[in-house]
KEKOL-233182 format. One record per residue (C-alpha): residue number from 0; x, y, z; residue in three letters. Coordinates in nm, 3 decimals, always signed. Layout:
BEGIN
{nr=NUM&xx=X&yy=Y&zz=Z&rest=ala} $
...
END
This chain:
BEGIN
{nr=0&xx=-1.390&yy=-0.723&zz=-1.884&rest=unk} $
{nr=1&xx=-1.100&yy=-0.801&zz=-2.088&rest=unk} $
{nr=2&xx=-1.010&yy=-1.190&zz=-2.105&rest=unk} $
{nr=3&xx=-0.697&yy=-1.314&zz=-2.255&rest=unk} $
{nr=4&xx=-0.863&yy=-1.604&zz=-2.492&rest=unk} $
{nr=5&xx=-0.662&yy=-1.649&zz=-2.801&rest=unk} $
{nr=6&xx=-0.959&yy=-1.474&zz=-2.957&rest=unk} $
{nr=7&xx=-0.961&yy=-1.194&zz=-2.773&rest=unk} $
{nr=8&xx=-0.888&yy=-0.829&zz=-2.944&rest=unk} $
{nr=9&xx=-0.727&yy=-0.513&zz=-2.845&rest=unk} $
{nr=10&xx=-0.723&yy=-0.180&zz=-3.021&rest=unk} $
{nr=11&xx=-0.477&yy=+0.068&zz=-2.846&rest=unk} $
{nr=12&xx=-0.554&yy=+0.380&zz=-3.027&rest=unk} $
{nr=13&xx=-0.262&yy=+0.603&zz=-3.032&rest=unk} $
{nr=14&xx=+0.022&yy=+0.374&zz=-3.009&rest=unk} $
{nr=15&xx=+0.344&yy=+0.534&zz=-3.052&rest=unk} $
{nr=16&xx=+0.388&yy=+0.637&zz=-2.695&rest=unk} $
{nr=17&xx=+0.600&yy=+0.407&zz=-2.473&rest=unk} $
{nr=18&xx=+0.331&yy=+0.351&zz=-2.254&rest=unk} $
{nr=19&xx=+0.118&yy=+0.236&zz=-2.571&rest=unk} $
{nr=20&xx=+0.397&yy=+0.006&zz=-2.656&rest=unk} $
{nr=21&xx=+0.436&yy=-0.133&zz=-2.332&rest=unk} $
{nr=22&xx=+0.059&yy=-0.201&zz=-2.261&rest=unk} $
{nr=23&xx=+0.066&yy=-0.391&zz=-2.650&rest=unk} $
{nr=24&xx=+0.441&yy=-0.579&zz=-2.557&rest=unk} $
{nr=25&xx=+0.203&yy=-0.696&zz=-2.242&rest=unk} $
{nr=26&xx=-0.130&yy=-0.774&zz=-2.415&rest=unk} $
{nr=27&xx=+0.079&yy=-0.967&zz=-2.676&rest=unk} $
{nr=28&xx=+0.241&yy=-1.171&zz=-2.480&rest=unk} $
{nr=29&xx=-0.085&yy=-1.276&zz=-2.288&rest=unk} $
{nr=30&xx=-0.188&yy=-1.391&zz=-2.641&rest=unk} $
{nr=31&xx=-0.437&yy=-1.130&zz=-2.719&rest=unk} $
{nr=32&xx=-0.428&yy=-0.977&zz=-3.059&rest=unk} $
{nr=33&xx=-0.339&yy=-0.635&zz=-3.137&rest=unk} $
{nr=34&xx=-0.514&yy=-0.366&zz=-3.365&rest=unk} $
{nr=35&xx=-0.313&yy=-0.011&zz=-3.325&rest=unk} $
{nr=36&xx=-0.379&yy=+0.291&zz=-3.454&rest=unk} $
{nr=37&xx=-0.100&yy=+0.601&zz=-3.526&rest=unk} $
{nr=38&xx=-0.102&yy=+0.865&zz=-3.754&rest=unk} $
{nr=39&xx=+0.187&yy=+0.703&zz=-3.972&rest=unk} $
{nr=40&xx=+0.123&yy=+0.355&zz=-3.973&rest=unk} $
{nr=41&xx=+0.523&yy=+0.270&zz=-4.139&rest=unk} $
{nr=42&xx=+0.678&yy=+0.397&zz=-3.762&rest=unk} $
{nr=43&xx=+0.560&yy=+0.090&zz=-3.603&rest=unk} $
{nr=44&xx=+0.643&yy=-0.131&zz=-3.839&rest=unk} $
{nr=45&xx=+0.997&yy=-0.210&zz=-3.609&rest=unk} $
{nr=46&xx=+0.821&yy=-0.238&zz=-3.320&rest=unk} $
{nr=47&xx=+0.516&yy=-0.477&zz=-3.485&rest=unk} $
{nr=48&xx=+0.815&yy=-0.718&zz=-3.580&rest=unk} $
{nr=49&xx=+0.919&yy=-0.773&zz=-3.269&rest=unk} $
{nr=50&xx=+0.553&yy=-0.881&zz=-3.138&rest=unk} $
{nr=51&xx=+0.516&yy=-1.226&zz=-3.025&rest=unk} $
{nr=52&xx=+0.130&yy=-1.240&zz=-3.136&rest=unk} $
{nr=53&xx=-0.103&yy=-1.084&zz=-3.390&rest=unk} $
{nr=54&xx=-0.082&yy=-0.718&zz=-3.507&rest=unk} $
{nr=55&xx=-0.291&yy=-0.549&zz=-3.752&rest=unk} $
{nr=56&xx=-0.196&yy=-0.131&zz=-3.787&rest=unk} $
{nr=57&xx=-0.398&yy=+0.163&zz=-3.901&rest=unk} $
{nr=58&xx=-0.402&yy=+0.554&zz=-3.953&rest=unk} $
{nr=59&xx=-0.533&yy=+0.761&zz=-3.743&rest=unk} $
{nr=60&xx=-0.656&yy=+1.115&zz=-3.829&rest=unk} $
{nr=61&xx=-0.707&yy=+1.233&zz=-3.553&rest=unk} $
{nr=62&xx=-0.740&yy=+1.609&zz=-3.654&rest=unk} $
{nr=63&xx=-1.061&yy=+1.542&zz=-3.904&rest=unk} $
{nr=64&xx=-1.350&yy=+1.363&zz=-3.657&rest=unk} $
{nr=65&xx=-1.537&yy=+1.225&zz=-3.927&rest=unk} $
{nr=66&xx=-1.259&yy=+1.062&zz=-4.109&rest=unk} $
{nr=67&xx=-1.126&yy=+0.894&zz=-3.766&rest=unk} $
{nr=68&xx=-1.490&yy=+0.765&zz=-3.725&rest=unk} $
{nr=69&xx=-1.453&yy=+0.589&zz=-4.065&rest=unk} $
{nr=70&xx=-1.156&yy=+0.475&zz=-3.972&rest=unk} $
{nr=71&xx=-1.193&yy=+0.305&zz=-3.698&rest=unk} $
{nr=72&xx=-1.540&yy=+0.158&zz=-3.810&rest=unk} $
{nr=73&xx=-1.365&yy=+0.029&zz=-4.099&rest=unk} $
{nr=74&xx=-1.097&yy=-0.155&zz=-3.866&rest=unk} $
{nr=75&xx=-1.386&yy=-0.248&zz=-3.631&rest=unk} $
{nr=76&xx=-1.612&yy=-0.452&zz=-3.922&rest=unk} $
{nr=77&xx=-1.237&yy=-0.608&zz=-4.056&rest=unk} $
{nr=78&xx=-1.152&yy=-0.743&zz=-3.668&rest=unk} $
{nr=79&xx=-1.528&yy=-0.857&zz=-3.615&rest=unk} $
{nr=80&xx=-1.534&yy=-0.584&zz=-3.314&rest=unk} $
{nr=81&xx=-1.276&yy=-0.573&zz=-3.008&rest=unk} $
{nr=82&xx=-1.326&yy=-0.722&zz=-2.649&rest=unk} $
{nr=83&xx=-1.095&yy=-0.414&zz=-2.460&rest=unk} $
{nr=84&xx=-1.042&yy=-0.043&zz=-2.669&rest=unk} $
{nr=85&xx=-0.731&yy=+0.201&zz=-2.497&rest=unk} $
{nr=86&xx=-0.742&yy=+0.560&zz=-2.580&rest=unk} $
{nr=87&xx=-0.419&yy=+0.703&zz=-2.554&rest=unk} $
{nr=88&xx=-0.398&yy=+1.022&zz=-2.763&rest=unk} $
{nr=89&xx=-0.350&yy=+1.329&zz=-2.538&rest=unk} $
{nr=90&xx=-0.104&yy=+1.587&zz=-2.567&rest=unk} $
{nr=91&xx=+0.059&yy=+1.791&zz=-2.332&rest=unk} $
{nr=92&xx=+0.239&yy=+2.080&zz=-2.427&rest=unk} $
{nr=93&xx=+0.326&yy=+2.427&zz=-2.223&rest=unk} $
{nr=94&xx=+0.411&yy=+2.763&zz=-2.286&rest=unk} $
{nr=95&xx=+0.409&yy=+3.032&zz=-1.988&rest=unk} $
{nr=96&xx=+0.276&yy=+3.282&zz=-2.287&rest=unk} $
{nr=97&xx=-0.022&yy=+3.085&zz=-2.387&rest=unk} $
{nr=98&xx=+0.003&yy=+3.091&zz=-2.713&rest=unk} $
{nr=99&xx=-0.302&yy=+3.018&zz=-2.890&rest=unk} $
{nr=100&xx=-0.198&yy=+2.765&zz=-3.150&rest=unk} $
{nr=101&xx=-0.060&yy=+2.507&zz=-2.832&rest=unk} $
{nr=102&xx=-0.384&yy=+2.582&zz=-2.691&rest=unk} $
{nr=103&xx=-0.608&yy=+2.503&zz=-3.022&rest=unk} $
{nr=104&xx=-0.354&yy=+2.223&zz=-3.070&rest=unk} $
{nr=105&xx=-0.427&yy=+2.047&zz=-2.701&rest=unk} $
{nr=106&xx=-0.807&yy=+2.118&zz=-2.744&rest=unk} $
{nr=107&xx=-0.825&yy=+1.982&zz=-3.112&rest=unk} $
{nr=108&xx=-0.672&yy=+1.617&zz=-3.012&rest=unk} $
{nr=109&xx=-0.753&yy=+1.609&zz=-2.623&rest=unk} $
{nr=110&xx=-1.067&yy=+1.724&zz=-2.653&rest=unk} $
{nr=111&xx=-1.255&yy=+1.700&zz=-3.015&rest=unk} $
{nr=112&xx=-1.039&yy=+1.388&zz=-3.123&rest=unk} $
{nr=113&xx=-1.115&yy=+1.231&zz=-2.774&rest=unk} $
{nr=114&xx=-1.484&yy=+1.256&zz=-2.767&rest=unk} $
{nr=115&xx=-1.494&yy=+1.156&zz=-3.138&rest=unk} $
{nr=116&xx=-1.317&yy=+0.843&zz=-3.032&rest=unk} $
{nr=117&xx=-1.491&yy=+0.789&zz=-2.743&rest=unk} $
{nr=118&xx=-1.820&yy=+0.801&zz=-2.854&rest=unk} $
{nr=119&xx=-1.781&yy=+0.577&zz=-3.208&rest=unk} $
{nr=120&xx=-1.608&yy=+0.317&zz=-3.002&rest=unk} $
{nr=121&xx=-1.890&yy=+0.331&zz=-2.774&rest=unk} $
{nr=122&xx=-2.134&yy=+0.309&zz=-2.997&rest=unk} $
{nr=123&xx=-1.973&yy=+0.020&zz=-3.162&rest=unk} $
{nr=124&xx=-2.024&yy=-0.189&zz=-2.869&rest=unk} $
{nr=125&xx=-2.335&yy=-0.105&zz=-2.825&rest=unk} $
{nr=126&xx=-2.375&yy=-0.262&zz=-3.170&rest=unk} $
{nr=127&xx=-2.174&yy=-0.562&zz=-3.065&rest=unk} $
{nr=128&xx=-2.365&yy=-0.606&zz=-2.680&rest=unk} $
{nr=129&xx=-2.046&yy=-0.601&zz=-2.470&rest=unk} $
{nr=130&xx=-1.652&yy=-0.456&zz=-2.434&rest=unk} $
{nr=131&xx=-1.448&yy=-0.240&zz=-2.230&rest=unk} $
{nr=132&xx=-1.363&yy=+0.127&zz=-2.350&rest=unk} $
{nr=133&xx=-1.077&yy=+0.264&zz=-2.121&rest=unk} $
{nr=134&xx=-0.903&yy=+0.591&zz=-2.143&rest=unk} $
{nr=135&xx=-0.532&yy=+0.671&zz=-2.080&rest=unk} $
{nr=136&xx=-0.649&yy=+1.042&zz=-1.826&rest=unk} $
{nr=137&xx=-0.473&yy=+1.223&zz=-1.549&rest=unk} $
{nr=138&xx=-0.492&yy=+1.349&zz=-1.217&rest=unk} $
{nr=139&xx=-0.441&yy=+1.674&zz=-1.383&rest=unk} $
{nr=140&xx=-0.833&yy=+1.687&zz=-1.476&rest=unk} $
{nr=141&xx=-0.905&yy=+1.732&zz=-1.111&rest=unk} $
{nr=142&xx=-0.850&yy=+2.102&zz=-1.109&rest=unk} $
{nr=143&xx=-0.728&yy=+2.350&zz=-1.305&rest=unk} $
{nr=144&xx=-0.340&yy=+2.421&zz=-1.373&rest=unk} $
{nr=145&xx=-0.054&yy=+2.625&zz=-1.548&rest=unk} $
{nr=146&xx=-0.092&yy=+2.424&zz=-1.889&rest=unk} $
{nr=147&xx=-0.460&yy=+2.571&zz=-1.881&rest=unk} $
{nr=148&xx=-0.572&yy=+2.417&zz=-2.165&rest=unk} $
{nr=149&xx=-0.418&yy=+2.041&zz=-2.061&rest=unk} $
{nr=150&xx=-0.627&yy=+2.024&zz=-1.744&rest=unk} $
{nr=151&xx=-0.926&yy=+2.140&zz=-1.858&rest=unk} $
{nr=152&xx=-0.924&yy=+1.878&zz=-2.133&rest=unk} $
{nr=153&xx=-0.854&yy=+1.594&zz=-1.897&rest=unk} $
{nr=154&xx=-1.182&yy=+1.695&zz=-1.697&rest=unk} $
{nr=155&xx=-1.361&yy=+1.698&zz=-1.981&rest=unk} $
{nr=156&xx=-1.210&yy=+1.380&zz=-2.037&rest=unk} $
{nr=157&xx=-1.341&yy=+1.215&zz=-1.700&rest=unk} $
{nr=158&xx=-1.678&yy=+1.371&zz=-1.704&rest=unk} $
{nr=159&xx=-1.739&yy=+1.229&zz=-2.093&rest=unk} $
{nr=160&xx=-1.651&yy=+0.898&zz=-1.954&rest=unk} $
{nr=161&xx=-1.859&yy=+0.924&zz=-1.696&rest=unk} $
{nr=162&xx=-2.159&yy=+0.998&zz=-1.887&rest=unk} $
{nr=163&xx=-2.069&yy=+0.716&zz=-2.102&rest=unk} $
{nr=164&xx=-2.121&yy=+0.441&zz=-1.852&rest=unk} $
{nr=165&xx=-2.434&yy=+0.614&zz=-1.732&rest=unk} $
{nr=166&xx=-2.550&yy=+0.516&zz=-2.078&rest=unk} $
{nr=167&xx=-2.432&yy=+0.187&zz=-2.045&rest=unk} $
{nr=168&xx=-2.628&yy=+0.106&zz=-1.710&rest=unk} $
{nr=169&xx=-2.898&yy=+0.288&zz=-1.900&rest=unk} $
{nr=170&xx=-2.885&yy=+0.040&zz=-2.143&rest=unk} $
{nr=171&xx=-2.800&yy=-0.215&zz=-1.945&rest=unk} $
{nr=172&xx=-2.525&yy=-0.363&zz=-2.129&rest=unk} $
{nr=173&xx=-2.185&yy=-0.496&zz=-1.992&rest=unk} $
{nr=174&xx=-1.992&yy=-0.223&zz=-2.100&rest=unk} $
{nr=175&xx=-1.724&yy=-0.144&zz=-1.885&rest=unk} $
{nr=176&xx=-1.590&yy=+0.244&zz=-1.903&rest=unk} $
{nr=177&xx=-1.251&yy=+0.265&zz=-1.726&rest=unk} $
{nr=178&xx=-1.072&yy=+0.584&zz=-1.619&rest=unk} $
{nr=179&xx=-0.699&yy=+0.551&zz=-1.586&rest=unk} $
{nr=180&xx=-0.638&yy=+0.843&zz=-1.360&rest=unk} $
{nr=181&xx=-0.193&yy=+0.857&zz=-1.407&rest=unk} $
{nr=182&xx=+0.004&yy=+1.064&zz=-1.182&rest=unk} $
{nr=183&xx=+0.185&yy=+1.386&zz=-1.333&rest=unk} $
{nr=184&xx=+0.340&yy=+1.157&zz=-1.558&rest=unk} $
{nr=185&xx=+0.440&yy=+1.354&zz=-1.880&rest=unk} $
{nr=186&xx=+0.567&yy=+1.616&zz=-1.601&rest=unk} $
{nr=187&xx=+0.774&yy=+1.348&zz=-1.437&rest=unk} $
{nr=188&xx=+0.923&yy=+1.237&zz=-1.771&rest=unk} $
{nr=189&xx=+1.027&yy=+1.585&zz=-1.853&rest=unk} $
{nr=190&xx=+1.183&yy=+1.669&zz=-1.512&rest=unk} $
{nr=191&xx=+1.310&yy=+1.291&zz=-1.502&rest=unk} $
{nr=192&xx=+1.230&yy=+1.254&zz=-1.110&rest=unk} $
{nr=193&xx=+1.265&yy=+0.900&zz=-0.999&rest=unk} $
{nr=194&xx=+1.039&yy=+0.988&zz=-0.689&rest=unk} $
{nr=195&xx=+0.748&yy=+1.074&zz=-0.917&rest=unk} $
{nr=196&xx=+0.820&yy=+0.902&zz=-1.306&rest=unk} $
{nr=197&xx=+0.802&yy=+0.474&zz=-1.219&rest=unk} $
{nr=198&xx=+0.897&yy=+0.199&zz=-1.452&rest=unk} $
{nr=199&xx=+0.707&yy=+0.179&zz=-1.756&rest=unk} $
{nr=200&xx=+0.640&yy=-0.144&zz=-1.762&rest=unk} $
{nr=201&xx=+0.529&yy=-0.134&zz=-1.427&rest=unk} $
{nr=202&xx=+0.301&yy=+0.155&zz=-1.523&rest=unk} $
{nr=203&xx=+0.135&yy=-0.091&zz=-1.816&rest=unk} $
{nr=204&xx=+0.101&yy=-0.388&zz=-1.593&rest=unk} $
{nr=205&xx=-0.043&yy=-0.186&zz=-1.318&rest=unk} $
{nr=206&xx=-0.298&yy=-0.060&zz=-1.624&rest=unk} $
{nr=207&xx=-0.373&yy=-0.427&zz=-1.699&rest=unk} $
{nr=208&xx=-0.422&yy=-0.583&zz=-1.402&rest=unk} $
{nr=209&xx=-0.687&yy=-0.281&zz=-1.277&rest=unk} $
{nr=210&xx=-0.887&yy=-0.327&zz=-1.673&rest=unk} $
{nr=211&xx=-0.926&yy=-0.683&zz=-1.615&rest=unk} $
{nr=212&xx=-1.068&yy=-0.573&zz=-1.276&rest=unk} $
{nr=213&xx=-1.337&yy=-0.403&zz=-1.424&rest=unk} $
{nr=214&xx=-1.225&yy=-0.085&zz=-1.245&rest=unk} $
{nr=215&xx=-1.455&yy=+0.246&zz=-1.294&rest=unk} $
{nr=216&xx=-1.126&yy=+0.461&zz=-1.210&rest=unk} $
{nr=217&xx=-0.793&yy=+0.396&zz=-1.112&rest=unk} $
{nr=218&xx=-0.500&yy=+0.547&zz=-0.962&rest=unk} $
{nr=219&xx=-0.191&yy=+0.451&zz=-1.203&rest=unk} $
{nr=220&xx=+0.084&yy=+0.420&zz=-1.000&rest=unk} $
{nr=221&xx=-0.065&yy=+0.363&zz=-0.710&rest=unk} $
{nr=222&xx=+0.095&yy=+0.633&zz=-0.492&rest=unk} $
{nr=223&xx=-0.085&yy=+0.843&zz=-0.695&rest=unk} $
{nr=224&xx=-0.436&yy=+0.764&zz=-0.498&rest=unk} $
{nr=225&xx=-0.281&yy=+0.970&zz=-0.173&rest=unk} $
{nr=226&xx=-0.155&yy=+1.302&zz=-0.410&rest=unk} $
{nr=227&xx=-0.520&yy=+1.306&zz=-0.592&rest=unk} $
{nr=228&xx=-0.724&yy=+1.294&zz=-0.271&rest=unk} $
{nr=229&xx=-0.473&yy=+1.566&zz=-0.076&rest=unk} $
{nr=230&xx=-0.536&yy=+1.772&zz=-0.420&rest=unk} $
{nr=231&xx=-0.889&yy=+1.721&zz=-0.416&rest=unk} $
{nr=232&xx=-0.920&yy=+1.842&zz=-0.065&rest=unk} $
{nr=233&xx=-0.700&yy=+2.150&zz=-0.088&rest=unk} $
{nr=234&xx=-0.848&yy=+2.481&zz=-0.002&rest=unk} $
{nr=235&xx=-0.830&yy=+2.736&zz=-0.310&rest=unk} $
{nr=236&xx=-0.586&yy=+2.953&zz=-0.090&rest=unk} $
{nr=237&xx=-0.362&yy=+2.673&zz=-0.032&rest=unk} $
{nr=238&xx=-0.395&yy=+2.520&zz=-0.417&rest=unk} $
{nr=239&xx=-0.311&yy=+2.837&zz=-0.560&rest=unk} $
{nr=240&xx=+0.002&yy=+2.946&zz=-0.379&rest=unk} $
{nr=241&xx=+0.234&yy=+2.928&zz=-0.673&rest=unk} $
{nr=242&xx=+0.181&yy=+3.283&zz=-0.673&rest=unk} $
{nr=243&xx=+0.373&yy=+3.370&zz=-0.975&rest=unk} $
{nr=244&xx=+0.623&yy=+3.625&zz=-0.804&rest=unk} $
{nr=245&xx=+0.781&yy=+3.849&zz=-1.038&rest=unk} $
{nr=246&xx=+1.180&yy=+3.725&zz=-1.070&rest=unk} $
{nr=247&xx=+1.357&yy=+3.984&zz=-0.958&rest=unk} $
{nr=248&xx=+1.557&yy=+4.181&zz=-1.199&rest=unk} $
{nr=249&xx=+1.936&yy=+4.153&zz=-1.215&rest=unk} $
END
């Protein structure tokens, strides 16, 4: 579980989103010090400035597995290991004609980058004895959807987390796996409903407050706990009514 010791350490990996940059505003002022990882390390350097603690940045290739693993083992010997990691590094993208390349594109990062993440962080902490690997997911994982290729990857998501902390008990380490379940948020963003898209900073402290809980999986916002149990619960006839009628020509 994450403390907030001035020697504590924080890798968000895949920081340029806003929710990235809130959860790092938040962790920096509770005096924890920041590693963050983008592909372009020179975006952030604004943002770094206006930090109140620590903050170390590095690239993230996170198209090429094997040179992302070297990366981040590279940042992970330099920081003397990390006490909380935060994936953060899906896309969402959507096209009603499927084209392959969005498809490849959401499977390459969401899914390949993911688990190569994933399982060289938890591996490093292994190493180390002790940390907390949690993972920015979605409700979306829960069953499949229109961006096909989107909510398959965030099931794959949960279930590779899941297996990770049966390793962990295995092991018996404390290593804490945490699944941040969020509401539709990237589709609340887009259509910009107030009922469904919440603060972002409320969104990061909600985040926070559930890691240093320890929490297995978590609803982010809250709300969202009543839509992803009605969802799971859904018979298939009901689920699938978006029926796709043909629009009616003009």
């Amino acid at each position: 579980m994450l403390t907030t010791t001035p020697t504590a350490t924080a890798m968000i990996i895949g920081a340029t989103s806003q929710l990235s940059q809130a959860l790092a505003r938040q962790l920096s002022e509770q005096n924890v010090s920041l590693v963050l990882f983008v592909p372009d390390p020179d975006v952030l350097t604004d943002f770094c400035r206006t930090l109140p603690g620590e903050v170390s940045v590095y690239p993230l290739s996170i198209f090429e597995p094997e040179t992302l693993i070297k990366q981040l083992t590279s940042a992970w010997e330099q920081h003397n290991g990390a006490h909380l990691v935060i994936v953060n590094t899906g896309v969402n993208h959507y096209d009603a004609a499927l084209p392959w390349p969005i498809e490849q594109d959401i499977v390459d990062i969401n899914v390949r980058g993911f688990a190569a993440i994933s399982n060289c962080v938890f591996k490093l902490m292994c190493q180390q004895g002790y940390g907390q690997l949690a993972a920015i997911n979605s409700i979306a994982g829960q069953r499949g959807g229109p961006n096909v290729a989107y909510h398959a990857s965030k099931a794959f998501a949960a279930n590779y987390l899941q297996g990770l902390c049966m390793h962990a008990q295995r092991l018996k380490l404390p290593i804490t796996i945490s699944d941040i379940q969020l509401g539709l948020y990237d589709k609340a963003m887009f259509l910009n409903t107030r009922f469904l898209l919440s603060p972002i900073d409320k969104v990061a402290k909600q985040i926070l407050t559930a890691l240093k809980k320890g929490k297995r999986r978590v609803y982010v916002t809250k709300r969202w706990r009543v839509v992803a149990w009605i969802n799971r619960l859904l018979p298939e006839y009901i689920y699938n009514t978006r029926h796709w009628k043909p629009r009616k020509k003009s």
